[in-house]
C-alpha positions as CSV (number, residue, x, y, z in Angstrom):
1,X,46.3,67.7,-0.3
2,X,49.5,65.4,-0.3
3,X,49.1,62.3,1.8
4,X,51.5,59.9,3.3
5,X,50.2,56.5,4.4
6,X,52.1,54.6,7.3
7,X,51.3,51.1,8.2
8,X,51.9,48.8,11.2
9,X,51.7,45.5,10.0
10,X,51.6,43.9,13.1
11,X,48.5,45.9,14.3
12,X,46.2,46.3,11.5
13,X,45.0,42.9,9.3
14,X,45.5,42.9,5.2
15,X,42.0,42.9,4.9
16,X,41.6,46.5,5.6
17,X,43.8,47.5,3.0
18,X,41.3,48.5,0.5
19,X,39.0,50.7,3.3
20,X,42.3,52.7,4.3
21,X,43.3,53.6,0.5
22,X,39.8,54.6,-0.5
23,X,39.9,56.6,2.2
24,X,42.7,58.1,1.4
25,X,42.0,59.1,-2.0
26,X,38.9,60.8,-1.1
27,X,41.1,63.1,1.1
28,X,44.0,63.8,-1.4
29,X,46.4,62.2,-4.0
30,X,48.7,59.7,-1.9
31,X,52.6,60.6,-2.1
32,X,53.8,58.2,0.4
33,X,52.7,54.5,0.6
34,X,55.1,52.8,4.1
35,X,54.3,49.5,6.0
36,X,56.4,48.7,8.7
37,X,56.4,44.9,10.6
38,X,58.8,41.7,11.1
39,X,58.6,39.2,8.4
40,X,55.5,37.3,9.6
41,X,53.4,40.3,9.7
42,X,54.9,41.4,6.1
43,X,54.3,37.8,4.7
44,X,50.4,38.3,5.1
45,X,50.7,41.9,3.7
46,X,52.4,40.7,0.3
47,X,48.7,40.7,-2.0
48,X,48.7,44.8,-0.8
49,X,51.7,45.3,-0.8
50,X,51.8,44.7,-5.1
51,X,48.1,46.4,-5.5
52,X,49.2,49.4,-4.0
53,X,53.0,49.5,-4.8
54,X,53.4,49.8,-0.5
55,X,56.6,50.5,0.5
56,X,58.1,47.6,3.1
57,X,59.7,48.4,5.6
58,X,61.3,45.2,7.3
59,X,62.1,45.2,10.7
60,X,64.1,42.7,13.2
61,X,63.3,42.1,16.8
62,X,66.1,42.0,19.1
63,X,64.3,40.1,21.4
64,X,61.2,38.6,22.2
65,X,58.4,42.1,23.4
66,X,60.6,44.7,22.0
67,X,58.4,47.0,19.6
68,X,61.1,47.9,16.7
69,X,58.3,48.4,14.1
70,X,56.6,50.9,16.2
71,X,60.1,52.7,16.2
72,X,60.9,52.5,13.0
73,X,57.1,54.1,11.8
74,X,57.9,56.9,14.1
75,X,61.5,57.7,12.6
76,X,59.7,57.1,9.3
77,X,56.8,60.2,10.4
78,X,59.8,62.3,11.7
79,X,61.4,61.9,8.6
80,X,58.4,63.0,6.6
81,X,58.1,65.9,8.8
82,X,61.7,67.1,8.4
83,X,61.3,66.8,4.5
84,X,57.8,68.8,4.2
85,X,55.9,68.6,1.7
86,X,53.1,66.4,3.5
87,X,49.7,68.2,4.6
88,X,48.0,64.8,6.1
89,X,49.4,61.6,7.6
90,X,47.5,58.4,8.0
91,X,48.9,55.9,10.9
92,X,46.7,52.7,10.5
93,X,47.3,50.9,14.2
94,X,44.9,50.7,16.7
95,X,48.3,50.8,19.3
96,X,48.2,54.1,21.5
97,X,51.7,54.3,21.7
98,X,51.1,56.1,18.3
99,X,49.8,59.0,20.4
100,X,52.8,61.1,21.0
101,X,53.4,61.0,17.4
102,X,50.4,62.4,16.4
103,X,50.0,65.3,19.2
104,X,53.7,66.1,17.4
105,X,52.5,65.8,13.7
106,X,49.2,68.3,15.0
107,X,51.8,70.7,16.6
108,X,53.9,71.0,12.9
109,X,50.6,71.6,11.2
110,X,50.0,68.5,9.7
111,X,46.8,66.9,10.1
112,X,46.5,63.1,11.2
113,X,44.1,60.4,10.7
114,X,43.9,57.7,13.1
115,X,42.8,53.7,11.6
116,X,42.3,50.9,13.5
117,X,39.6,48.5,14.9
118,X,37.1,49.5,17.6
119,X,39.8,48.2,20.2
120,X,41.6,51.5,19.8
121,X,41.4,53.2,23.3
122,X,40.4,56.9,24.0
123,X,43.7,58.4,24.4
124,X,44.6,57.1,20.6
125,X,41.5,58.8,19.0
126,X,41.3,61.9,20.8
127,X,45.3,62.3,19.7
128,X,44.3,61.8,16.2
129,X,42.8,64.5,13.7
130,X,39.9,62.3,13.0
131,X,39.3,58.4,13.7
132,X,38.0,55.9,11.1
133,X,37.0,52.3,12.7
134,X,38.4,49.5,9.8
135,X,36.0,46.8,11.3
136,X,32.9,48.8,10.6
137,X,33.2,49.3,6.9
138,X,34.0,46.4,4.4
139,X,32.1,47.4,1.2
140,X,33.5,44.6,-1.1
141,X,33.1,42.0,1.4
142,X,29.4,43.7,2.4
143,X,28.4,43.6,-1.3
144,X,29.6,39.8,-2.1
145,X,28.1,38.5,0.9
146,X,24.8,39.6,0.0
147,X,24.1,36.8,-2.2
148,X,25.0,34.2,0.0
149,X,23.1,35.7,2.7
150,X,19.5,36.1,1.1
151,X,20.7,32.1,0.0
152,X,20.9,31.1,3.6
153,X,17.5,33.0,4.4
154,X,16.0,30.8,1.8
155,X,17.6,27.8,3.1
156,X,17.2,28.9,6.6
157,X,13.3,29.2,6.2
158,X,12.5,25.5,6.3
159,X,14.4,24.5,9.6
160,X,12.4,28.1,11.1
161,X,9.1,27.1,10.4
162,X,9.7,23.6,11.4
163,X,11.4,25.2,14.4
164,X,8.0,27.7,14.8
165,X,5.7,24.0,14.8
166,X,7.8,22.6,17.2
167,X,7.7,25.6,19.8
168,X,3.8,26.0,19.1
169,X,3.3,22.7,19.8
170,X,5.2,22.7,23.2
171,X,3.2,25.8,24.1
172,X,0.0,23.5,24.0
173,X,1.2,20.7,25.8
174,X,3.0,23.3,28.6
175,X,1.2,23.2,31.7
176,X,-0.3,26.3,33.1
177,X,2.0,28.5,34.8
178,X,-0.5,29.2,37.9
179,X,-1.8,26.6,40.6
180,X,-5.5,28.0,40.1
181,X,-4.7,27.3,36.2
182,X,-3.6,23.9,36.7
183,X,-6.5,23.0,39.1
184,X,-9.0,24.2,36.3
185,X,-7.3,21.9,34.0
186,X,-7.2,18.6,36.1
187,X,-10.7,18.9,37.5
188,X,-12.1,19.0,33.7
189,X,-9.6,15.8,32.9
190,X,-11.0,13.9,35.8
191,X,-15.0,15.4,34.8
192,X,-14.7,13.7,31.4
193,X,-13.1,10.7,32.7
194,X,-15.8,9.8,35.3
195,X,-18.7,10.7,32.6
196,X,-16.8,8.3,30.3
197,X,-17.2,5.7,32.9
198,X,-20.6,6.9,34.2
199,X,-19.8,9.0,37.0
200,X,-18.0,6.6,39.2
201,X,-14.5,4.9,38.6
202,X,-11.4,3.5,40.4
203,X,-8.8,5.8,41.3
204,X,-6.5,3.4,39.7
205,X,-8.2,4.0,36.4
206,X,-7.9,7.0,36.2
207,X,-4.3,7.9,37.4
208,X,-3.0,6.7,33.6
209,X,-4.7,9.6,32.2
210,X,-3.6,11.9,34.8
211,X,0.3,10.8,34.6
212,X,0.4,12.0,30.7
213,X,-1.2,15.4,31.8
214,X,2.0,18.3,32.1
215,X,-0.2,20.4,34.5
216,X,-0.9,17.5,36.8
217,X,2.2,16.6,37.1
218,X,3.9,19.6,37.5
219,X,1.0,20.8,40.7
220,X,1.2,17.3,41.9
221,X,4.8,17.7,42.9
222,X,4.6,21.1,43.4
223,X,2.8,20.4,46.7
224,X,4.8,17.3,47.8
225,X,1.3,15.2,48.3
226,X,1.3,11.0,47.5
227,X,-1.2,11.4,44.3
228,X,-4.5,9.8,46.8
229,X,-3.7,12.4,49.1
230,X,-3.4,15.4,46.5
231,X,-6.7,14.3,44.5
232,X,-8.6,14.3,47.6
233,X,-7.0,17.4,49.4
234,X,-7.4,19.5,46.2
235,X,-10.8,17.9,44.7
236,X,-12.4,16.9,47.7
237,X,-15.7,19.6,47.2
238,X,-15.4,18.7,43.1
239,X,-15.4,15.2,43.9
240,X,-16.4,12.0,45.8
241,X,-13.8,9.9,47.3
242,X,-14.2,6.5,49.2
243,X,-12.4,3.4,49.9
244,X,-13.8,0.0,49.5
245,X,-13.7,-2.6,52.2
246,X,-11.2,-4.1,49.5
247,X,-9.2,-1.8,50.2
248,X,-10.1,0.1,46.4
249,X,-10.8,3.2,45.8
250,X,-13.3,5.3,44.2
251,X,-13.5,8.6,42.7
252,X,-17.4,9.4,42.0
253,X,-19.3,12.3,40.7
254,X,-21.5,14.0,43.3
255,X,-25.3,12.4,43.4
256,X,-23.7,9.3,42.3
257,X,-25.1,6.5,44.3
258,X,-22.6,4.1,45.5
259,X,-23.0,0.6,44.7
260,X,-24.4,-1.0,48.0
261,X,-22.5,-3.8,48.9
262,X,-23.2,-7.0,50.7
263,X,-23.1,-7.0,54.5
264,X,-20.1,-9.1,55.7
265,X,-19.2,-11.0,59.3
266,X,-17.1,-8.5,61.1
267,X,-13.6,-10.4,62.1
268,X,-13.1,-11.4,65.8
269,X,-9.9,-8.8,65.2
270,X,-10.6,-5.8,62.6
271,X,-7.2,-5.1,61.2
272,X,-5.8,-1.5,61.9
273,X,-3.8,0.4,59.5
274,X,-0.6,1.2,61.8
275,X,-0.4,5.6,62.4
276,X,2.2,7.4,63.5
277,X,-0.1,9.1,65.7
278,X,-1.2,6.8,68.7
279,X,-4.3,9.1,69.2
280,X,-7.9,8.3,69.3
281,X,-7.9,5.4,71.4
282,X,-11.7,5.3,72.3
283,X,-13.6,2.3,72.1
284,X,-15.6,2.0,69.0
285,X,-19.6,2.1,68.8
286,X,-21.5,-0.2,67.3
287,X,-23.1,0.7,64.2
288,X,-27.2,0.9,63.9
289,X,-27.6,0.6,60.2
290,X,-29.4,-2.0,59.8
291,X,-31.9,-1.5,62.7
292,X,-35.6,-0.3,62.2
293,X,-36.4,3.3,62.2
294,X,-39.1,2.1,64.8
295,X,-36.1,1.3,67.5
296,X,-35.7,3.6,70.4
297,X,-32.5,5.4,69.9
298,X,-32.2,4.9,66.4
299,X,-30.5,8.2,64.7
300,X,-31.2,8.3,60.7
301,X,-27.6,9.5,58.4
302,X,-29.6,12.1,57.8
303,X,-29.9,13.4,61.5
304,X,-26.2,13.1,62.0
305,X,-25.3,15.2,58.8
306,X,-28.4,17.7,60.1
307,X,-26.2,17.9,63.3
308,X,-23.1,18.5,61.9
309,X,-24.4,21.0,59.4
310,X,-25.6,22.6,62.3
311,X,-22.4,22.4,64.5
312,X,-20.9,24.5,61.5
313,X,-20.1,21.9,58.4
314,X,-21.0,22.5,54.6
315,X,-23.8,20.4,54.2
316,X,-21.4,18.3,51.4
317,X,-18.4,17.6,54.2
318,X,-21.6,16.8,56.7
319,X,-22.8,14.2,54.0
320,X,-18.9,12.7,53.6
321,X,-18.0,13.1,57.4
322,X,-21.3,10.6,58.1
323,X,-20.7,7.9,55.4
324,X,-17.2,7.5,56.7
325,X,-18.1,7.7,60.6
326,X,-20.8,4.7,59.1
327,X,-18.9,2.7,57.1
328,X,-16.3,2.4,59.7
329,X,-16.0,0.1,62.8
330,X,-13.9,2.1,64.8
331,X,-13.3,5.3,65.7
332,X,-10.0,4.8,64.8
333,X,-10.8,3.3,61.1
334,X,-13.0,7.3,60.8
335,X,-10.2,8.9,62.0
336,X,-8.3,7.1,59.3
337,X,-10.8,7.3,56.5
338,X,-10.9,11.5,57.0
339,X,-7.4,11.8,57.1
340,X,-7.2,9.8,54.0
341,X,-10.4,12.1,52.4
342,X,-9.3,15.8,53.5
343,X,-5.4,15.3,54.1
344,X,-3.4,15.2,57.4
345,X,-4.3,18.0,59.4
346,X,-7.8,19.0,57.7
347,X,-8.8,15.2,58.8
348,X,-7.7,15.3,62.3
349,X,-9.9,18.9,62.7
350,X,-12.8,17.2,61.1
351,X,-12.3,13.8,63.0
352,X,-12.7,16.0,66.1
353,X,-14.9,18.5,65.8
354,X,-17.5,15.8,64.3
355,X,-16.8,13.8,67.5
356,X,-17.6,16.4,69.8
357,X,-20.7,17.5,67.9
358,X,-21.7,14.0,67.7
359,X,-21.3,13.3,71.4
360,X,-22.7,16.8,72.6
């Protein structure tokens, strides 16, 4: 089968050269070698051009947009198909314009292959014989980038597993991705902390540790608490937590006794920490701890928590609830104290419920 081979230098790269003639000879023995383009395009075609004796085909533009070297490769066709002698015609351009041509070319009997890069539209294949796609074949290239491939593997393998170490050791120090998770993990953080100080510690002691923990972190803004208030809302049944008259606190493992400290002279004036919330505004009641179990009226801790369990507490927040309501000298200073202990609004309930039981 005779073959003619028409170019568009201006659509297909130099490159491809080699694909589009090996193709070709597998199809037939090549009779006609054309390239058509302006002189830029032709300058970058010049290695081809000599290694397969191509036949240039200069054109000039006019003016700037005009497509003269598509012309001219259709007057060059037409010219092939009024001389005969051609059976196959191969238009490497991925241009559709180039469509008409080949529809014409198909009606005379000649068949057409279509060459160009994967840009080529629909209309342009379909018009064609058969389509070959440049950019996915490049055996030479394929075959002497091999080497340097497997070379960059090798050198590639270092940076990889270095890359590997550095991801595995993020994925330890990630915190958990559920709030239940991250609970788990803080709780046994602050368990080994207070066992390494013998079950009770300052609060202030223990924050350090906390700060360089990712899941404490990340649930401790999560929920938009001050860290106090977020230890004690969260922990508060894992945990012990209590103020000093200092004004220190303490984080303590349960059945930890609390250091008892010496009595002091109440001031004429307790100071109040300032609220935004006015309320409760009852006068406070004087505290009966240090009177004999003999007095009349005298009401053990263990009778108030045994009322409170009873007016519907866990026995642990009945326990809390009456250390607070007896370490403090007001109302107000309880009311405080639980809203410090359980958080905002699970203090106020407590503060009030307690209070009515109490009073009952």
């Amino acid at each position: 089968m005779n073959i003619a081979i028409l170019i568009d230098a201006e659509n297909v790269l130099p490159s491809h050269a080699d694909l589009i003639f090996a193709h070709a000879q597998q199809l037939g023995t090549v009779a006609h070698k054309e390239i058509y383009g302006a002189a830029s395009a032709l300058t970058s075609w010049v290695a081809p051009v000599l290694k397969y004796a191509i036949h240039p085909n200069l054109t000039i533009k006019a003016a700037k947009g005009k497509n003269s070297s598509d012309i001219a490769l259709v007057i060059g066709a037409m010219d092939l198909l009024v001389a005969g002698g051609v059976d196959c015609v191969i238009i490497a351009s991925s241009d559709s314009d180039f469509s008409s041509l080949s529809v014409r070319l198909r009606n005379a009997g000649i068949e057409v292959v279509g060459m160009g890069t994967e840009k080529a539209n629909a209309l342009w294949r379909t018009a064609c014989s058969s389509f070959v796609v440049l950019q996915n074949a490049k055996p030479a290239q394929a075959a002497k980038a091999e080497p340097q491939k497997q070379q960059s593997n090798a050198q590639a393998e270092q940076p990889q597993k270095q890359q590997q170490n550095n991801a595995q050791k993020k994925a330890a120090h990630a915190a958990a991705p559920t709030h239940q998770e991250r609970v788990a993990v803080i709780g046994q953080l602050i368990q080994k902390q207070l066992e390494a100080h013998g079950g009770r510690m300052q609060t202030s002691t223990l924050f350090p540790s906390l700060n360089r923990l990712n899941d404490y972190r990340v649930d401790k803004q999560g929920s938009g608490k001050k860290p106090l208030n977020y230890l004690t809302s969260t922990y508060a049944g894992a945990f012990r937590f209590e103020d000093a008259p200092d004004g220190i606190n303490w984080v303590s493992l349960p059945g930890v006794e609390t250091p008892v400290e010496q009595p002091q002279e109440a001031p004429a004036a307790p100071a109040e920490v300032e609220q935004p919330e006015p309320e409760p505004v009852e006068a406070p009641e004087p505290v009966q701890e240090a009177a004999a179990p003999e007095e009349e009226g005298y009401v053990t801790p263990q009778q108030v928590t045994d009322k409170l369990v009873e007016g519907g507490f866990d026995a642990d927040v009945a326990r809390q609830i009456t250390g607070i309501f007896a370490d403090s000298a007001s109302y107000r200073a309880a009311y405080n104290r639980l809203r410090t202990v359980f958080g905002n609004d699970t203090g106020r309930d407590y503060y009030h419920r307690a209070k009515a039981i109490l009073e009952a």
